[in-house]
DSSP file (Angstrom, degrees, kcal/mol; ACC not computed):
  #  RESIDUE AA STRUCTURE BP1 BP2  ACC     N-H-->O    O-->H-N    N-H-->O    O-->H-N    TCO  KAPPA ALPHA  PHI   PSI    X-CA   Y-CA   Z-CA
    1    1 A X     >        0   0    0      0, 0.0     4,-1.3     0, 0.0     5,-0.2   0.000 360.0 360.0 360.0 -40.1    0.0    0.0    0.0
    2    2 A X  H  >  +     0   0    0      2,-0.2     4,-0.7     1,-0.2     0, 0.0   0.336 360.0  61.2 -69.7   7.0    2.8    2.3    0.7
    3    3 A X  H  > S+     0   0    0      2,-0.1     4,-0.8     3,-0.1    -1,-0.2   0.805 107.6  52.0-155.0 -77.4    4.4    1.3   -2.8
    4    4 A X  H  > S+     0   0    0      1,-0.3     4,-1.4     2,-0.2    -2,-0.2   0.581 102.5  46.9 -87.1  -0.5    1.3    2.7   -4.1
    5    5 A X  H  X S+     0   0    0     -4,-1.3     4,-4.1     1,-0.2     5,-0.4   0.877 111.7  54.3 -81.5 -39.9    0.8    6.0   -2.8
    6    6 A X  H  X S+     0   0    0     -4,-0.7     4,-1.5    -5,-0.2    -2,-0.2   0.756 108.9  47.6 -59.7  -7.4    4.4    6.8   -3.6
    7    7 A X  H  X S+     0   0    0     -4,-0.8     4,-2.0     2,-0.2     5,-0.2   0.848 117.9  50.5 -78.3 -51.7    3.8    5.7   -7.4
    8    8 A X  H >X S+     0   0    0     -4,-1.4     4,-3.7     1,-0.2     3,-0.9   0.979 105.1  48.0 -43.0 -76.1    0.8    8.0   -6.6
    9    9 A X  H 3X S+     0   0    0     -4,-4.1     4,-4.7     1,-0.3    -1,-0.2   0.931 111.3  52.8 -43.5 -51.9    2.6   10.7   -5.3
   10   10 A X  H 3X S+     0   0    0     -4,-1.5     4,-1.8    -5,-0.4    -1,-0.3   0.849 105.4  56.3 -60.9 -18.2    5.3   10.7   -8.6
   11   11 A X  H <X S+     0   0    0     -4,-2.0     4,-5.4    -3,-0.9     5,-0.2   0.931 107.3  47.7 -86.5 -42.3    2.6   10.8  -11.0
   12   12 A X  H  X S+     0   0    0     -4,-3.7     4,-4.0    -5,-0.2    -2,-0.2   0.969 110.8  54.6 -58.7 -36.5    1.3   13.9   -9.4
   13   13 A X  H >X S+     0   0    0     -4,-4.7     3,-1.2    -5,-0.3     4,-1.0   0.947 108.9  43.4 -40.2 -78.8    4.7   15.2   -9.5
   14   14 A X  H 3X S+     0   0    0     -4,-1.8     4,-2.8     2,-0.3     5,-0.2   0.818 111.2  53.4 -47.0 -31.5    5.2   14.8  -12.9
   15   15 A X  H 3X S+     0   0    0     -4,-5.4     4,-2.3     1,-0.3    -1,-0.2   0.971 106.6  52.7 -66.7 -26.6    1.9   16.1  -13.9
   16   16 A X  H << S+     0   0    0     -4,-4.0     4,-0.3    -3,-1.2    -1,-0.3   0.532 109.2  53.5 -81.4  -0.5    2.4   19.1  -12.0
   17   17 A X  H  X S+     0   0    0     -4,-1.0     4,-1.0    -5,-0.2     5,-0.2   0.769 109.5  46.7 -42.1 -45.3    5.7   19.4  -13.9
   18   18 A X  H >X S+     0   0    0     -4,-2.8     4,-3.5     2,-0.3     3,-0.6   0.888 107.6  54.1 -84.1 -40.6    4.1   19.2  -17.2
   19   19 A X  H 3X S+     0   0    0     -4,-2.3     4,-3.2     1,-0.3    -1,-0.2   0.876 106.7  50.3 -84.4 -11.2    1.7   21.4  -16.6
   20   20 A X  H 3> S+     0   0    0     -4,-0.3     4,-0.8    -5,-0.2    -1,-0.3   0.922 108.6  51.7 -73.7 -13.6    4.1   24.2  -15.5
   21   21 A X  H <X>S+     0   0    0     -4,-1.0     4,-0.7    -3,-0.6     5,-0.6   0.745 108.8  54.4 -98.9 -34.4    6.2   23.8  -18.5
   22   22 A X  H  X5S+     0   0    0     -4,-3.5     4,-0.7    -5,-0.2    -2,-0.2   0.950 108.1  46.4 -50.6 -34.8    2.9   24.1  -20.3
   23   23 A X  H  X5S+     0   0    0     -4,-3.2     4,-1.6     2,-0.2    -2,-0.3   0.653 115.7  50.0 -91.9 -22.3    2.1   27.5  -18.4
   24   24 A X  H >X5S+     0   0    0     -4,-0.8     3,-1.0     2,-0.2     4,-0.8   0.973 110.4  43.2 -56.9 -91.3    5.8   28.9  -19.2
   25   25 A X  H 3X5S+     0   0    0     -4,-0.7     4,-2.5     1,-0.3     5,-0.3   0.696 112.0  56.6 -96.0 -28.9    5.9   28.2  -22.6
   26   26 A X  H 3X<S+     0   0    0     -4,-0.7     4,-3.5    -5,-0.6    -1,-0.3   0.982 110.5  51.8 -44.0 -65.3    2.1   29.7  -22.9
   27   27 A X  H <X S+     0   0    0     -4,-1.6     4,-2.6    -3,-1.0    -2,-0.2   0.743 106.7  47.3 -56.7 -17.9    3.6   32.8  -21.3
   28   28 A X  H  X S+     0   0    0     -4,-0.8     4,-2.6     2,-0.2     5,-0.3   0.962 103.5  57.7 -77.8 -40.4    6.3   33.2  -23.5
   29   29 A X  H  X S+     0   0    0     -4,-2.5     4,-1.0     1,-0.2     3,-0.3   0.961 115.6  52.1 -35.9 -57.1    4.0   32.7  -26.9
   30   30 A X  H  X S+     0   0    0     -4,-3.5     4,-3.4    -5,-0.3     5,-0.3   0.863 112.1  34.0 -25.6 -70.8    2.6   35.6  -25.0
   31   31 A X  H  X S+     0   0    0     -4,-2.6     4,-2.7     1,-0.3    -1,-0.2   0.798 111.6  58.5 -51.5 -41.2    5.2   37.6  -24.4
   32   32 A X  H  X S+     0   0    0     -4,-2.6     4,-2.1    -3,-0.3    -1,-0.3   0.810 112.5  51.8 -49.6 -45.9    6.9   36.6  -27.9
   33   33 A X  H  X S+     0   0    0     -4,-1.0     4,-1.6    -5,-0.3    -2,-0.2   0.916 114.0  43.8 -82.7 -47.1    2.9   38.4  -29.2
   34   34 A X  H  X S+     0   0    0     -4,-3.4     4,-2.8     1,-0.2     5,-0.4   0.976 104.5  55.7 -65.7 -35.9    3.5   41.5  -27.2
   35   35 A X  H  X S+     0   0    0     -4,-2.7     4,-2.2    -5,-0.3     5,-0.3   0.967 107.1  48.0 -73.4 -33.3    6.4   42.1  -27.9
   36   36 A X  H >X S+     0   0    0     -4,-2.1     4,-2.3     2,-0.2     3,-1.6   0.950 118.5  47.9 -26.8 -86.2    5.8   42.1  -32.0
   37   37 A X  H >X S+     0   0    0     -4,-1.6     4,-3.1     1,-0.2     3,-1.0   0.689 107.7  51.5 -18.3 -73.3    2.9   44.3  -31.0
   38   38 A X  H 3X S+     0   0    0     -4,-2.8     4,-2.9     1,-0.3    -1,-0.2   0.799 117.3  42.4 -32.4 -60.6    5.2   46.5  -28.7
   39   39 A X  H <X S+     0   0    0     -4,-2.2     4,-1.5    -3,-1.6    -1,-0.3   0.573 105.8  58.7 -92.1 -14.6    7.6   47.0  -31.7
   40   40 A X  H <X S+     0   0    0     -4,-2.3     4,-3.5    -3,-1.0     5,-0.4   0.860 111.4  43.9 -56.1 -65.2    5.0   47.5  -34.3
   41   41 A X  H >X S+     0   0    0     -4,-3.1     4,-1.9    -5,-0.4     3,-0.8   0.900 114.4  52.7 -44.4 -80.3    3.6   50.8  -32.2
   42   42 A X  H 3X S+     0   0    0     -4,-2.9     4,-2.5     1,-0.3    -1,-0.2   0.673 107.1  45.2 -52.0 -45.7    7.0   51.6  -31.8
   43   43 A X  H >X S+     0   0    0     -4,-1.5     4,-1.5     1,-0.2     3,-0.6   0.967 120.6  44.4 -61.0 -50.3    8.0   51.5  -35.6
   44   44 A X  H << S+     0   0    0     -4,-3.5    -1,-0.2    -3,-0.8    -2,-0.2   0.648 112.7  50.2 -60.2  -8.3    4.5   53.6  -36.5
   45   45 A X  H 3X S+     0   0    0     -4,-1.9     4,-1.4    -5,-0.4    -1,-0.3   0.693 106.5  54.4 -98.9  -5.5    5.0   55.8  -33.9
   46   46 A X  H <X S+     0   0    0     -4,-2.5     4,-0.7    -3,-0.6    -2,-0.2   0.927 108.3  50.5 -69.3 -38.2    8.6   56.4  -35.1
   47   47 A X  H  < S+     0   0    0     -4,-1.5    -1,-0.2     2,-0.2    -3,-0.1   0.369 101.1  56.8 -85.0   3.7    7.4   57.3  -38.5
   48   48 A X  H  > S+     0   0    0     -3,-0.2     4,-2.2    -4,-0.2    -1,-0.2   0.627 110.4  59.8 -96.3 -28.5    4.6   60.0  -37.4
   49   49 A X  H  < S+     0   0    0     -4,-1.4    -2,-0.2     1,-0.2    -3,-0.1   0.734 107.6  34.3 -78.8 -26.7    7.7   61.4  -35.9
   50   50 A X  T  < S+     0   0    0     -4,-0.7    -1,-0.2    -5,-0.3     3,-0.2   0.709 110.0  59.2-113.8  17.8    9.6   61.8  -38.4
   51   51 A X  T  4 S+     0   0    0      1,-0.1     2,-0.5    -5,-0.1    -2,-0.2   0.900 108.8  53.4 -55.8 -54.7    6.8   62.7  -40.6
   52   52 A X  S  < S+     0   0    0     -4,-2.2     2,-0.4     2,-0.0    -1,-0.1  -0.342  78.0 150.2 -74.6  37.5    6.2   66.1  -37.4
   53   53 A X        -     0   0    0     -2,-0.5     2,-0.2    -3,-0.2    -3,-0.1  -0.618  49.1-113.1-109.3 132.5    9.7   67.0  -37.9
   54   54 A X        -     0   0    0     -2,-0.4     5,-0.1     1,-0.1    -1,-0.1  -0.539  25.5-115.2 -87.3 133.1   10.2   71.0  -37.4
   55   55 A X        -     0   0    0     -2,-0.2    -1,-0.1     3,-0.1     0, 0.0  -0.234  25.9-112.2 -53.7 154.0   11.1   73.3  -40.1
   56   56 A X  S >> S+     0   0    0      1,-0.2     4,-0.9     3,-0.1     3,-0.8   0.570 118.6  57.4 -59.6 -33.6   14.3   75.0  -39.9
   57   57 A X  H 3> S+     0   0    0      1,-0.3     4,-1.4     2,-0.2    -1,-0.2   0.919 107.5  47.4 -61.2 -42.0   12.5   78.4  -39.4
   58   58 A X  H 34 S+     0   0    0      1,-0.3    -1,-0.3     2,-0.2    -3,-0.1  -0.398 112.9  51.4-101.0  43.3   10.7   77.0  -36.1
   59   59 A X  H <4 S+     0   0    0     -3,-0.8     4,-0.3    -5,-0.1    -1,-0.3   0.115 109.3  43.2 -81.0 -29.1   13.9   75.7  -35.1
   60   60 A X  H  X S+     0   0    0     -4,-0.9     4,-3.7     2,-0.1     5,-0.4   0.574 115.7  55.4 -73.1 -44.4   15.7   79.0  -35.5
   61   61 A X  H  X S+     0   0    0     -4,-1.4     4,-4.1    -5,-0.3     5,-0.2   0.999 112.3  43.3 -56.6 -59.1   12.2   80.8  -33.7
   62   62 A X  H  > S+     0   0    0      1,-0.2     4,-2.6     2,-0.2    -1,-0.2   0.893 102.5  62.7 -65.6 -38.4   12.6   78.6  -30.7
   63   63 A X  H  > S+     0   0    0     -4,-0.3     4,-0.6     2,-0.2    -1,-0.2   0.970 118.0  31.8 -49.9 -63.6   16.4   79.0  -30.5
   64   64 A X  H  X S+     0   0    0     -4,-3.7     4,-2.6     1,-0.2    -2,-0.2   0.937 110.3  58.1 -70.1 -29.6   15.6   83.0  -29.8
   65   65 A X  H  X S+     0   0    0     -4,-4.1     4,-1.3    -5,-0.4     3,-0.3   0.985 108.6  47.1 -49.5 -66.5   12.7   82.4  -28.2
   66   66 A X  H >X S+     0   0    0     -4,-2.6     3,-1.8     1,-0.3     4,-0.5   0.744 115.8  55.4 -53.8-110.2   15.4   80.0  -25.5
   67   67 A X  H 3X S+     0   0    0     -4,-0.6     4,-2.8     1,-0.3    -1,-0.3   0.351 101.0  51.7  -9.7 -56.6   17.8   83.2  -25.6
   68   68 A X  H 3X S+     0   0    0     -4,-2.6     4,-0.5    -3,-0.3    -1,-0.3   0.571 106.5  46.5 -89.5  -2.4   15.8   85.3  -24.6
   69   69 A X  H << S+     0   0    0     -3,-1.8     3,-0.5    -4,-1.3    -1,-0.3   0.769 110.8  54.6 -66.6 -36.3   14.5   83.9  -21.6
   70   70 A X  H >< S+     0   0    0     -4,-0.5     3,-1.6     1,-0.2     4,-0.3   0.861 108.9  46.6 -85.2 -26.6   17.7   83.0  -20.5
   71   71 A X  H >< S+     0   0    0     -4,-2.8     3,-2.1     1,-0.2    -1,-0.2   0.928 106.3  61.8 -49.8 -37.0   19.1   86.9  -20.9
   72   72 A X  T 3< S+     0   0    0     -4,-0.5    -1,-0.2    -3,-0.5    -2,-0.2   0.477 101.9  48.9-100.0 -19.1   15.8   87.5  -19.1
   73   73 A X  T <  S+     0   0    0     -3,-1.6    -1,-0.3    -4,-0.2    -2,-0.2   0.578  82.3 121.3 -97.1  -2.8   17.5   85.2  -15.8
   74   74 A X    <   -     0   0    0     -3,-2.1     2,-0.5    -4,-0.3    -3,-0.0  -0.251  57.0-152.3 -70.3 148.5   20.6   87.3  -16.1
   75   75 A X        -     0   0    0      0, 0.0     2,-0.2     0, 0.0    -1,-0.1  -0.882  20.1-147.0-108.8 101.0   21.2   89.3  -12.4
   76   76 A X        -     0   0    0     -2,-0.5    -2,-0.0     1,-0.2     0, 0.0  -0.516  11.3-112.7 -95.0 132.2   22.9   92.2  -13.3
   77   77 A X        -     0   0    0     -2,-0.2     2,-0.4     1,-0.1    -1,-0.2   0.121  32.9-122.6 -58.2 166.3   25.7   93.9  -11.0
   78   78 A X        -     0   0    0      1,-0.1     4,-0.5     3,-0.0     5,-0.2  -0.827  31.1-106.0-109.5 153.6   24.5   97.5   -9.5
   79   79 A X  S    S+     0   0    0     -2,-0.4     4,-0.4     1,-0.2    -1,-0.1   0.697 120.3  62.7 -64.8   1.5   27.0  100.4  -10.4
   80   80 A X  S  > S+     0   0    0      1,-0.2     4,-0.9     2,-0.1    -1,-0.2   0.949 111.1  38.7 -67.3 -54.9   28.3  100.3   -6.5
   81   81 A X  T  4 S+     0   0    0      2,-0.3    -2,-0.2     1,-0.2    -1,-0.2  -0.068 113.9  50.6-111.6  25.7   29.5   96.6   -7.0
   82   82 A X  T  > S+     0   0    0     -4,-0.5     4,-2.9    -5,-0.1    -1,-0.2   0.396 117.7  39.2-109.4 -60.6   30.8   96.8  -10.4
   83   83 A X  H  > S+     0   0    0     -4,-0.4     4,-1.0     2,-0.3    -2,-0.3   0.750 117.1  50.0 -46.5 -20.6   33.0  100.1   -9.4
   84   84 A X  H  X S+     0   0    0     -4,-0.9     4,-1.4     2,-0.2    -1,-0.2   0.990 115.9  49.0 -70.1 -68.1   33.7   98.2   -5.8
   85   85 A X  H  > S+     0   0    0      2,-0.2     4,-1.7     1,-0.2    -2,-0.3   0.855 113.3  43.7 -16.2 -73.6   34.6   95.3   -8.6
   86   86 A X  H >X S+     0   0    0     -4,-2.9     3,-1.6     2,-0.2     4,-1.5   0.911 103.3  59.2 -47.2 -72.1   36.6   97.5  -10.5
   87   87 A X  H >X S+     0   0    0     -4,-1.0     3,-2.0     1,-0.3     4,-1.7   0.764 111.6  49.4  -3.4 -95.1   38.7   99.3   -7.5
   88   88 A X  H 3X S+     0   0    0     -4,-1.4     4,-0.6     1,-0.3    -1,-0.3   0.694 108.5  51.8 -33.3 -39.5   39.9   95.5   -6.6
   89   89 A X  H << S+     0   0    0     -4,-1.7    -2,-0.3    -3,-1.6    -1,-0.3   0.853 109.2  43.9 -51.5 -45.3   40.8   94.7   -9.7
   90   90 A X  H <X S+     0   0    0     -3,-2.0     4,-1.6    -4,-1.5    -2,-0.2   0.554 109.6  54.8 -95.4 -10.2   42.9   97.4  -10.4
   91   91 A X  H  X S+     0   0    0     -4,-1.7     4,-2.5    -5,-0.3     5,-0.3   0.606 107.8  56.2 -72.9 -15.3   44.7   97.3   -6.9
   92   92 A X  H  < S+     0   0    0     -4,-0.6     4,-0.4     2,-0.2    -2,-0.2   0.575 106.6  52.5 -91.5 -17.1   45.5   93.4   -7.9
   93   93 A X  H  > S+     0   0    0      3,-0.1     4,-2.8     2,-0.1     5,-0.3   0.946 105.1  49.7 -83.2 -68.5   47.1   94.7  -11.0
   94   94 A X  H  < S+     0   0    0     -4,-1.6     4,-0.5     2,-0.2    -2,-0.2   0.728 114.2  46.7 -18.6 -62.3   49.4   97.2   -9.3
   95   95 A X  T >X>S+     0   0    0     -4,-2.5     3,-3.3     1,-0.2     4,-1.2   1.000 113.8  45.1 -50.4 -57.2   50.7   94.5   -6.8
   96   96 A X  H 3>5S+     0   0    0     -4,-0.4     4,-5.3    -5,-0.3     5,-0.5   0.921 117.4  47.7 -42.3 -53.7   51.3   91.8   -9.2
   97   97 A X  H 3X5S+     0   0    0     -4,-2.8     4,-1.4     2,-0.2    -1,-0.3   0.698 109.5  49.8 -59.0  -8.9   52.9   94.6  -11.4
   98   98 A X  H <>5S+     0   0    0     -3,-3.3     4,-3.7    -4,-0.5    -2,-0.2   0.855 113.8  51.9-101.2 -83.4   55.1   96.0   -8.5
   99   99 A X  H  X5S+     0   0    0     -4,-1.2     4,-2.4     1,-0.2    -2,-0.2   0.915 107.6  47.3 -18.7 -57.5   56.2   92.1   -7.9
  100  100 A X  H  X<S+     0   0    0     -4,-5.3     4,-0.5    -5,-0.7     3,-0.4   0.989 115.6  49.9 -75.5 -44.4   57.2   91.4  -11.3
  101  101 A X  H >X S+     0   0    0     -4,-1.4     4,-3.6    -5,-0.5     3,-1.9   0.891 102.9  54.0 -37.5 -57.5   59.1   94.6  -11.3
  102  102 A X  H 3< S+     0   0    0     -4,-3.7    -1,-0.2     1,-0.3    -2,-0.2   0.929 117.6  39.6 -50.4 -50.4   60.9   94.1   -8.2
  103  103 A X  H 3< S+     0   0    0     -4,-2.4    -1,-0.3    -3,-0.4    -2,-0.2   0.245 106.0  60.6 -83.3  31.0   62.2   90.5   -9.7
  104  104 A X  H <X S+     0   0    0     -3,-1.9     4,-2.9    -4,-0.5     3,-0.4   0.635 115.5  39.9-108.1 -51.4   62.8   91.8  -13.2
  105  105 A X  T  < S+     0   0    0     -4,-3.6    -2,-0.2    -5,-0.4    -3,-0.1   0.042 113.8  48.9 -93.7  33.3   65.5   94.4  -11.1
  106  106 A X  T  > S+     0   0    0     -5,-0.1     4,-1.0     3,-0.1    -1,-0.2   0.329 115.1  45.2-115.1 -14.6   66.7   92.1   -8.9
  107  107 A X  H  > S+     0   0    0     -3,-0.4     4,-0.9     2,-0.2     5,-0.2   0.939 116.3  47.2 -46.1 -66.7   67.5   89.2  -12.1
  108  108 A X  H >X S+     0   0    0     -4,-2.9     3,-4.4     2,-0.2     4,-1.5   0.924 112.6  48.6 -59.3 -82.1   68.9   91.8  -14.1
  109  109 A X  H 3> S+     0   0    0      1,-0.3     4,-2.7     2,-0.2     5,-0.3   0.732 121.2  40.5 -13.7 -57.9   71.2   93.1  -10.6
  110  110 A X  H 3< S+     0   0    0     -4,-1.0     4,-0.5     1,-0.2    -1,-0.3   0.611 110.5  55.2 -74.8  -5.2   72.2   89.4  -10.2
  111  111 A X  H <X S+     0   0    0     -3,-4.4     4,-5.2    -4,-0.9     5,-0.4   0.710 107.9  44.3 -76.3 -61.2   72.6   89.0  -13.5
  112  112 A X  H  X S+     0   0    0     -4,-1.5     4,-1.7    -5,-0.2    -2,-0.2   0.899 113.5  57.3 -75.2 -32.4   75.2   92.1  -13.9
  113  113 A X  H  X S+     0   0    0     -4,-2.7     4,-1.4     2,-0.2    -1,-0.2   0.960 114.0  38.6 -63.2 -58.9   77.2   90.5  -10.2
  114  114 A X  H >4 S+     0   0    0     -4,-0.5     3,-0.7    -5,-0.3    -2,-0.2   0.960 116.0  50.7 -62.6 -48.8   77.7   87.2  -12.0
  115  115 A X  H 3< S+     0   0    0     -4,-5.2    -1,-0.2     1,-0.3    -2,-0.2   0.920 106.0  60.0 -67.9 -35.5   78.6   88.7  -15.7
  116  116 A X  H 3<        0   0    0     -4,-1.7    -1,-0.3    -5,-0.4    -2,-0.2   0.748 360.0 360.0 -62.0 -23.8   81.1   90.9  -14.1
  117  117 A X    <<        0   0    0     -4,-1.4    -1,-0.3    -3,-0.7    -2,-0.1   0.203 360.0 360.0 -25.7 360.0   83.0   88.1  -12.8
């Protein structure tokens, strides 16, 4: 009796094998079906897009159109804090010029010690 309930028990096994490899390979015909579909859309919607393809003109329009909002974000200095601006600038020139002077005459000086040798 025990004999036959394990006999039992393997045939259910197997059937419930068979039918899951039935229910996978269903789902894939499926999937296999969408995905045609899927890629069908895609190719007709690809070709109403490039059917709706923008003139050069309205491609040039939109180009100023995008400029001129973005001038429109510019934050423009006030004439204290660009002269403040300036004022720093032109003290950063001085040093720096003052610098290179001072080792341009102290090259040349060492320069004139060594040739005089």
């Amino acid at each position: 009796m025990a004999d036959n309930k394990k006999k039992a028990a393997k045939k259910d096994d197997s059937k419930k094998a068979k039918e899951l490899n039935e229910n996978k390979a269903a789902k894939g015909e499926k999937e296999t079906k969408a995905a045609k579909e899927s890629s069908s859309k895609a190719k007709s919607s690809e070709k109403k897009a490039a059917e709706k393809k923008p003139s050069v003109f309205s491609k040039i329009a939109k180009y100023f159109r995008e400029c001129k909002s973005e001038v429109k974000k510019i934050v423009w200095p006030t004439p204290k804090a660009t002269f403040k601006n300036m004022g720093i600038v032109l003290v950063v020139l001085i040093v720096i010029g003052l610098l290179i002077f001072g080792l341009d005459t102290g090259l040349i000086a060492l320069l004139r010690l060594v040739m005089d040798i």
